[in-house]
C-alpha positions as a printed Julia matrix, in Angstrom:
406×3 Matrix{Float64}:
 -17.06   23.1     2.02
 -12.88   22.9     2.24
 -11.09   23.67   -1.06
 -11.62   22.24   -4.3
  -9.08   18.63   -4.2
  -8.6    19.21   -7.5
  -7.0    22.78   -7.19
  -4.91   21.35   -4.82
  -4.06   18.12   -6.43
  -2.67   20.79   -9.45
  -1.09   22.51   -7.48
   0.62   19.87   -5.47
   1.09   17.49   -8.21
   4.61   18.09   -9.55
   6.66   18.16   -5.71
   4.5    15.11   -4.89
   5.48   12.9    -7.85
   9.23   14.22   -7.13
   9.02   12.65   -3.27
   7.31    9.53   -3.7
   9.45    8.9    -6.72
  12.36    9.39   -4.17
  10.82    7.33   -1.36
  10.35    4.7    -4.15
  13.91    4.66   -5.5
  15.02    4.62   -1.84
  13.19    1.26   -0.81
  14.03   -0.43   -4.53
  16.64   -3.08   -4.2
  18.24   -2.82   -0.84
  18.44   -5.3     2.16
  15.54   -4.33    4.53
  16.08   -4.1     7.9
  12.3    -4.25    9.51
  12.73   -7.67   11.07
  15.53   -6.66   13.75
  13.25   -4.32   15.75
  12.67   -6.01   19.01
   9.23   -8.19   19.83
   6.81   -6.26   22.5
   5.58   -9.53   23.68
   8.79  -10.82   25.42
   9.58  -14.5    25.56
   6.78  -15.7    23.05
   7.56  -18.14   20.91
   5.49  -19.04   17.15
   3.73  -22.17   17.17
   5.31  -23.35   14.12
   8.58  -22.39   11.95
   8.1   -19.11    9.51
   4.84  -18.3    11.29
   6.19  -14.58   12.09
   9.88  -12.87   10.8
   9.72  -14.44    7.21
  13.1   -13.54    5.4
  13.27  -10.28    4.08
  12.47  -10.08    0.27
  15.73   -7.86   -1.56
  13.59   -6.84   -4.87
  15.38   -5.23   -7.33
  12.36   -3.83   -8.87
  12.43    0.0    -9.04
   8.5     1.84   -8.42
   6.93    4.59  -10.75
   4.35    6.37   -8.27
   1.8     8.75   -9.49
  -0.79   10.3    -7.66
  -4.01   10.17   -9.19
  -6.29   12.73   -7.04
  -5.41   14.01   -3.64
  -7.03   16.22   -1.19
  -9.3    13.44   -0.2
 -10.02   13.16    3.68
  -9.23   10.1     5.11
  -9.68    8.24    2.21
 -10.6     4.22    3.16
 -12.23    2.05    0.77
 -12.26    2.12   -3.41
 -14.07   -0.12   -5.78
 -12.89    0.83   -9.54
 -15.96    0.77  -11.76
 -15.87   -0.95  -15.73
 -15.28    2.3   -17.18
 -11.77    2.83  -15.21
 -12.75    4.81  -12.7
 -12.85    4.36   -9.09
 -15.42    5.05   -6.19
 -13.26    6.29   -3.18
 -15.09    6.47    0.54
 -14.03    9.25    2.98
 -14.73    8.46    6.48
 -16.62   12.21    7.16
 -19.05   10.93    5.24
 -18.57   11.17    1.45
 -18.73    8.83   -1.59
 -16.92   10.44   -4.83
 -15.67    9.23   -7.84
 -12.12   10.09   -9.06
 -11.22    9.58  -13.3
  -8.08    8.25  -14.82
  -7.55   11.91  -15.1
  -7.89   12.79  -11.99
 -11.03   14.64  -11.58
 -12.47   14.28   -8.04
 -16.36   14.39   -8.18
 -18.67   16.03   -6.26
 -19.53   14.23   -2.87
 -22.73   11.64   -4.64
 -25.62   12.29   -2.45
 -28.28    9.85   -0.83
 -26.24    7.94    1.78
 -27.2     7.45    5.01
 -25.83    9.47    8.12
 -22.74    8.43    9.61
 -21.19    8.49   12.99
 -18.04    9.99   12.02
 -16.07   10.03   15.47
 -12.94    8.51   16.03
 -12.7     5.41   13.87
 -15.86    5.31   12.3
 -17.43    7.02    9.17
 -18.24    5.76    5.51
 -15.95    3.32    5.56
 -15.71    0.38    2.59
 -17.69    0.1    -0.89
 -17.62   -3.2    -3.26
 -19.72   -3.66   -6.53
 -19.63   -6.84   -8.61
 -19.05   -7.7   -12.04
 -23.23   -7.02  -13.1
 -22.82   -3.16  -12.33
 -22.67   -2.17  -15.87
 -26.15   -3.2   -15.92
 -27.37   -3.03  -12.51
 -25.42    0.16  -11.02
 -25.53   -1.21   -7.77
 -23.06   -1.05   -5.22
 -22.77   -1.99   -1.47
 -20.8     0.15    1.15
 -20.23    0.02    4.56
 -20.46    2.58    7.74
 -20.27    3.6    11.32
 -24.61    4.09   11.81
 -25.23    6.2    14.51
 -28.02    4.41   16.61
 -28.93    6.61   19.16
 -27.73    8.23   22.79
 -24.67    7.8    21.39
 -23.91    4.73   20.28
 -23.14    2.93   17.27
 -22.18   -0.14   14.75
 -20.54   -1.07   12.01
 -23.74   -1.65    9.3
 -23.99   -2.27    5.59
 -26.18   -0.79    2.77
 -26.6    -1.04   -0.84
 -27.81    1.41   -3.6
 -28.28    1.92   -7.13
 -26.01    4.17   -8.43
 -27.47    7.18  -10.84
 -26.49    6.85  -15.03
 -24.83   10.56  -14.28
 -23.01    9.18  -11.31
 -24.42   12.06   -8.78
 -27.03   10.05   -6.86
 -27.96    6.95   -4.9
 -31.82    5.75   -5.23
 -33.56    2.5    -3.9
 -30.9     3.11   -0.57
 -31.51   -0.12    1.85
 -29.8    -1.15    5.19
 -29.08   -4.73    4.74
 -27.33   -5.32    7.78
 -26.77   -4.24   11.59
 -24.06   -5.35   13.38
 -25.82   -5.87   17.14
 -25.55   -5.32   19.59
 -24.61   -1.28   19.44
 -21.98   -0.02   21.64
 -21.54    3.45   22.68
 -17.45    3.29   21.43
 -15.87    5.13   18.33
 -13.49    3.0    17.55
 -12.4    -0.75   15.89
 -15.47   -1.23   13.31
 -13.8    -3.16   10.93
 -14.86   -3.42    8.03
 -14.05   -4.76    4.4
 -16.73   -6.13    2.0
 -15.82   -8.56    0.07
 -18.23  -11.19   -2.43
 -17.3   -14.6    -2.8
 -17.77  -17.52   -6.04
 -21.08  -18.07   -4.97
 -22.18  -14.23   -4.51
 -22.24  -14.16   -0.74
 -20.94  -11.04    0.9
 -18.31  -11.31    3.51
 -18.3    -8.67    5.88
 -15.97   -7.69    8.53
 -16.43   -6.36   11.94
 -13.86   -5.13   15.32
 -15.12   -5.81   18.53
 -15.4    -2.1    19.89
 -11.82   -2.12   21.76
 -13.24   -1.64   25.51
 -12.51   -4.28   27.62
 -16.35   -4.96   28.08
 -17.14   -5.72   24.16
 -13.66   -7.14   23.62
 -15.06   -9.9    25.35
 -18.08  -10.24   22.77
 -15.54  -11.06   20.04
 -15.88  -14.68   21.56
 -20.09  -14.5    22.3
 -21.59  -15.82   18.84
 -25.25  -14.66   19.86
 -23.32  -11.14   19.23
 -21.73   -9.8    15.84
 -18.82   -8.04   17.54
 -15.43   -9.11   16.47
 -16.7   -11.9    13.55
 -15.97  -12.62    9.87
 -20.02  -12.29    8.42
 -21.41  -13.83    5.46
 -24.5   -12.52    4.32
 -27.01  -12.74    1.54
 -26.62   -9.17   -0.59
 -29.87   -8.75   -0.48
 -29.88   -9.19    3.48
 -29.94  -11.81    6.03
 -27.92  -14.68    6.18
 -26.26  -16.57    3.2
 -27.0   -20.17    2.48
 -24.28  -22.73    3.36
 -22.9   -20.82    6.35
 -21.35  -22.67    9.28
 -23.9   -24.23   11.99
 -22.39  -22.59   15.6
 -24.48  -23.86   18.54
 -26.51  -20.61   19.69
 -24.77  -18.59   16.87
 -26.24  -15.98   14.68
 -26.72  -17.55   11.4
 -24.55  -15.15    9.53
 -20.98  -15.4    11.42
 -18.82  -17.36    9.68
 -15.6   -16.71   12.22
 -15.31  -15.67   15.27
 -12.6   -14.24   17.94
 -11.47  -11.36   15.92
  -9.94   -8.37   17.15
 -10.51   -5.6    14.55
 -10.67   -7.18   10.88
  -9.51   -4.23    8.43
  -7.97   -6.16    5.75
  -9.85   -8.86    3.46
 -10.01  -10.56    0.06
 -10.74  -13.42   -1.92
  -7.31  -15.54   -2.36
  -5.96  -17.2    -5.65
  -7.22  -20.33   -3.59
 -10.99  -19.3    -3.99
 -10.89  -18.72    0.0
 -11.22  -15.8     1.98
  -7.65  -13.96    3.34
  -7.9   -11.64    6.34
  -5.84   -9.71    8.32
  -6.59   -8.3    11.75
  -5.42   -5.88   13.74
  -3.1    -6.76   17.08
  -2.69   -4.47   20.15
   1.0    -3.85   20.93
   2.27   -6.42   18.5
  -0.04   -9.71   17.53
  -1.46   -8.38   13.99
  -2.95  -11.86   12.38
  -3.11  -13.09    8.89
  -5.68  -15.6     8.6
  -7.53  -17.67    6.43
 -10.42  -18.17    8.36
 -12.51  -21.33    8.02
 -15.95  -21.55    8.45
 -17.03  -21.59   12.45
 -13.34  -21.36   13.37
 -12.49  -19.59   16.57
  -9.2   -17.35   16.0
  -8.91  -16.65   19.64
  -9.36  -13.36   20.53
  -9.45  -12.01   23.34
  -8.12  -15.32   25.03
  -4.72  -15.8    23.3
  -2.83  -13.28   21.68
   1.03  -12.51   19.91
   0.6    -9.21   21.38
   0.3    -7.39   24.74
  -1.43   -4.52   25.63
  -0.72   -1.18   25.02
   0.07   -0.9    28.97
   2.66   -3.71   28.41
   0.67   -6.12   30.31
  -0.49   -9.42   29.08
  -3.6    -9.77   27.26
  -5.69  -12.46   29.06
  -3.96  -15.46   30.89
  -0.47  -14.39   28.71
  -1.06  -17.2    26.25
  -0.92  -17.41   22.26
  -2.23  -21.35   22.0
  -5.21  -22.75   23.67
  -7.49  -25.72   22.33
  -9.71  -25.3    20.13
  -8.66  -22.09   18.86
  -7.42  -21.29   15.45
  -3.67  -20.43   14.95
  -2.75  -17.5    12.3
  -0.85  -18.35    9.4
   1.38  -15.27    9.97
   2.13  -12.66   12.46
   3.85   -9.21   13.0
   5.61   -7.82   16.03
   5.69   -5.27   16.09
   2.71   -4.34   14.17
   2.55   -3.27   10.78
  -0.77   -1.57   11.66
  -2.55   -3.36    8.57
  -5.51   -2.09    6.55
  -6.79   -3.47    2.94
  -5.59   -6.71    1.44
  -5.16   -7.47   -2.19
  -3.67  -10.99   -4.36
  -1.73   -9.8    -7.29
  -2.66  -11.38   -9.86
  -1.55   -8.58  -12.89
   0.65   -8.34  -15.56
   2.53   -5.49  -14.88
   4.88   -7.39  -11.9
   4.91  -10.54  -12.92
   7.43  -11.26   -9.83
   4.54  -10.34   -8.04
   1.88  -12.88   -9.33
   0.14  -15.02   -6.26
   1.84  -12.25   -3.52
  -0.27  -10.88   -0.99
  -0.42   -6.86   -0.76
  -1.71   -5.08    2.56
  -1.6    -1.73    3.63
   0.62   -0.53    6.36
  -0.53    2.02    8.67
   1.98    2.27   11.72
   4.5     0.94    9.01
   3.85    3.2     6.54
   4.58    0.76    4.39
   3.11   -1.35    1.4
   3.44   -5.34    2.96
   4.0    -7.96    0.12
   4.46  -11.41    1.6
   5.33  -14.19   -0.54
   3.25  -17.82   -0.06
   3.38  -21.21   -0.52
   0.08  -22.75    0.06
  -0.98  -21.88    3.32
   2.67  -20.74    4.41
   4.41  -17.16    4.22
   7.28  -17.16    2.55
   9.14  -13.6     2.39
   8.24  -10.61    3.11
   9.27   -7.28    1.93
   8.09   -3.69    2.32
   7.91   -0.78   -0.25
   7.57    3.23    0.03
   8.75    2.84    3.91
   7.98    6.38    5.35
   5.53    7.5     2.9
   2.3     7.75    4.16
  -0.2     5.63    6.71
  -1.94    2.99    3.06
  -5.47    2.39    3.82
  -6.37    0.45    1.07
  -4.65   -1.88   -1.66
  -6.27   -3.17   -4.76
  -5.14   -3.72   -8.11
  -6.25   -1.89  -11.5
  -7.77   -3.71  -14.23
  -4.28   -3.03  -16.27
  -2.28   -4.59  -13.72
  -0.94   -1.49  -12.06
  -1.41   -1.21   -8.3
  -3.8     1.43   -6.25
  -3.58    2.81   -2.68
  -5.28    4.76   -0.77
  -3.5     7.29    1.8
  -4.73    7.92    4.94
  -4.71   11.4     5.93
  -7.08   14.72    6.11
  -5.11   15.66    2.49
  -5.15   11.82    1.18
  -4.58   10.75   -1.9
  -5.3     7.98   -4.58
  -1.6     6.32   -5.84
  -0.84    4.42   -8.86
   2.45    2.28   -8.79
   3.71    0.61  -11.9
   7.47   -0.27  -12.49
   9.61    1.94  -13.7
  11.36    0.47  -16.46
């Protein structure tokens, strides 16, 4: 087993505070600059004024950053419990639970095996508001299937009262069919009003299952809405020859989801070169891919016929190009930054940057970007006391608190 995180998160504390406090101070207030880098896709045009390059935000607001608990590998999803404290995934394979103080648990033991290659691995984790009394919580993973391949699958357990152990483990869902790929498996969990469970899934990035993302006898490259107890959920969408529980289809690789202010669902996707989506996406909507696209492919060439509008398929609300690279998706809705109130939050990989975009019904805004150059933020969400959480993405991640500093 590697060192103890919280050794290292003692010994590391101090010079860490010091440079994200730096980094913070350094993106507070000025004119931001991220919307003069060049478009991949060449001679594209948005389908509809503000639909990409939303003015840039200047905030005055100056960040406090703490880290909470590093040494965490490849930290990706967190659900914070009633108590204050927060289960954190790491995509090798481990579930843990970090304190306000903190204290990084042992890895809690029961889960399933996980294909850890590439992109995959334990991956997100989402309890509602019964677990006080139920302990139950629902996470989701890369599931090895055999001769190599894989899928993105869901499973719930009941958490111990000591917090070491999962009992009463079930798989409640398979994404199908499996591919033999380790990469683009979504996936956020997220519950809606009526207690479905929205579940995200990629498309497997070769060119083969790309194609799938548009096949709704398949669950490759969909928005899901299941039952939490398994199968579908009542009052999903009727597709002709579609698997009861897609909701959405046409997605490329859906890391980023939440429930909006509006009581809908919020998602945004990943793009190739350039063509990351945020999308609201309606029930038995197509949102296009692999046909259209705001992007191109890594190569340079088109994707498809070249196109980003064809009939029938959905449009996003917003794009980026180039990418921000986005993963996790929060509505502020805290006390803390009350500027903030109704903004959306999402993670910035590529960007290195925490998004917020500014909305006005179904419409961005602004857009502005904080802690440029930090780290790759896996995962947004916001505390209970109105302070905001991310996760870092590396092999020495870490769990961040923001908060202003007044």
């Amino acid at each position: 087993m590697r060192a103890d995180p919280r050794r290292r998160m003692l010994a590391d504390l101090s010079c860490s505070v010091a440079l994200v406090a730096l980094l913070a101070a350094a993106n507070a207030g000025r004119a931001q600059d991220f919307n003069a880098a060049p478009p991949n896709a060449r001679g594209q045009q948005p389908a509809f004024a503000g639909q990409t390059r939303a003015p840039a935000i200047v905030d005055p607001i100056r960040l406090r950053t703490t880290i909470v608990a590093r040494g965490l590998s490849h930290p990706w999803g967190m659900a914070q419990m009633p108590d204050g404290r927060w289960l954190v995934t790491e995509r090798p394979g481990r579930l843990r639970i970090v304190g306000a103080d903190g204290r990084v648990s042992e890895p809690i033991a029961g889960l399933p095996p996980v294909d850890a290659r590439g992109q995959g691995g334990l991956l997100d984790v989402a309890i509602r508001e019964d677990f006080t009394r139920t302990r139950r919580l629902w996470w989701s993973y890369a599931e090895p299937r055999g001769e190599g391949s894989n899928g993105t699958s869901v499973a719930t357990g009941v958490l111990s009262a000591d917090g070491t152990r999962l009992a009463d483990v079930r798989v409640i869902f398979r994404q199908e069919p499996a591919w033999r790929s380790t990469y683009h498996f979504g996936s956020r969990l997220v519950f809606d009003r009526k207690g479905a469970l929205f579940v995200t899934t990629g498309e497997r990035s070769a060119e083969q299952p790309r194609r799938l993302a548009q096949d709704v006898t398949t669950h490759l490259g969909k928005v899901l809405r299941i039952d939490p107890e398994g199968g579908p959920a009542r009052g999903n969408p009727a597709i002709a020859g579609g698997r009861p529980e897609i909701w959405s289809y046409g997605h490329r690789n859906l890391q980023a989801a939440a429930m909006g202010p509006d009581g809908a669902l919020w998602t945004v996707e990943h793009g190739p070169r350039g063509g990351d989506e945020l999308n609201r996406p309606e029930a038995g909507g197509n949102y296009g891919w692999p046909l259209v696209s705001y992007g191109v492919e890594y190569s340079g060439a088109p994707i498809g016929a070249g196109v980003t509008a064809q009939e029938g398929v959905e449009q996003p609300i917003y794009y980026w190009d180039p990418v921000i690279a986005p993963s996790g998706l929060a509505f502020y809705d805290g006390d803390m930054f009350p500027t903030w109130r109704g903004s959306a939050l999402i993670g910035g990989l590529a960007s290195q940057a925490l998004v917020r975009l500014t909305l006005a019904g179904e419409r961005v805004t602004g857009e502005a970007r904080y802690l440029e150059g930090m780290a790759r933020i896996r995962d947004v969400d916001v505390a209970r006391d109105g302070s905001v959480m991310l996760l870092t993405d590396d092999e020495d991640g870490a769990l961040v608190r923001l908060t202003p500093d007044r």
